[in-house]
N, C-alpha and C positions, 0 to 999 in steps of 0.2 A: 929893937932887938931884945930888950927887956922886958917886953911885955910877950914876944916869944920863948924868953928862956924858961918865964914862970908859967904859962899857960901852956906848955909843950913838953912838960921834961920826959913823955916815954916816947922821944924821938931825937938824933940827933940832928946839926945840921952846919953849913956853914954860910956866912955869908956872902953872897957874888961879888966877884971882882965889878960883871955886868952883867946883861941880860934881862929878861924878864919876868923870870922865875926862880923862887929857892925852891931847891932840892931838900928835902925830910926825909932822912933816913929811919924808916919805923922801929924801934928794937924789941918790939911784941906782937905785933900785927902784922898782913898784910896788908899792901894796898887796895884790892878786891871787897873785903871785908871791911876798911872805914870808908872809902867811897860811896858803898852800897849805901852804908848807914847814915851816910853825912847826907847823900840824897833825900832823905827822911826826915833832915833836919833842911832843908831848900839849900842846899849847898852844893854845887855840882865841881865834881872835880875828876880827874881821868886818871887811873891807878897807873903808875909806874911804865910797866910792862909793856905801855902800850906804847913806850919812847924807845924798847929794845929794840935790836933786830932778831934778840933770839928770846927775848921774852923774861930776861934775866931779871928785871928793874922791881921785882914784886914787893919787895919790903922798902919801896922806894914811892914818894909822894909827890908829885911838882905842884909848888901851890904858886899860883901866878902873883906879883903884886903890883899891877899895873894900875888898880883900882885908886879911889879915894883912898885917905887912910881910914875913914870913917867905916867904909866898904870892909875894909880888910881887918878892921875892929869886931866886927859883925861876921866875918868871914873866919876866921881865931876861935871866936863866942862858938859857932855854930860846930868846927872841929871839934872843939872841947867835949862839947857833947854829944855830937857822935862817936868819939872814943869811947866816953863812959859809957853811952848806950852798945856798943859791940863789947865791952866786958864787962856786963852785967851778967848775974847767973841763972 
């Protein structure tokens, strides 16, 4: 959790009761837009929207963590920098 709070902060989020995915709520980007970029960094992850029924989810992230932690260490690394790469100028 703490190494989501510091590696994450232009995103909110909470942790699950259960399940197999936290929810990131984006509060500068969309999902469309760091997905793309995260692709670029070998990270595949599926923008929000595509868990709506009406497509509403777009500033919305699911990041799975079913992984290693090691996975998901590397998984964190790789967001990081597809964020900075999508707001670069």
């Amino acid at each position: 959790m703490a190494t989501l709070l510091a590696a994450l902060p232009w995103c909110r989020f909470r942790l699950p009761q259960g399940g197999l995915s936290l929810w990131l709520e984006l509060l500068d980007t969309d999902s469309s837009r760091l997905t793309a970029q995260a692709a670029t960094h070998g990270l595949t992850l599926t923008p929000g929207f595509h868990f709506s029924p009406d497509g509403a989810l777009d500033r919305y992230l699911r990041l799975p963590f079913t992984l290693s932690p090691a996975a998901l260490d590397m998984a964190v690394d790789r967001l990081e920098r597809a964020y900075a790469a999508a707001h670069r100028p």
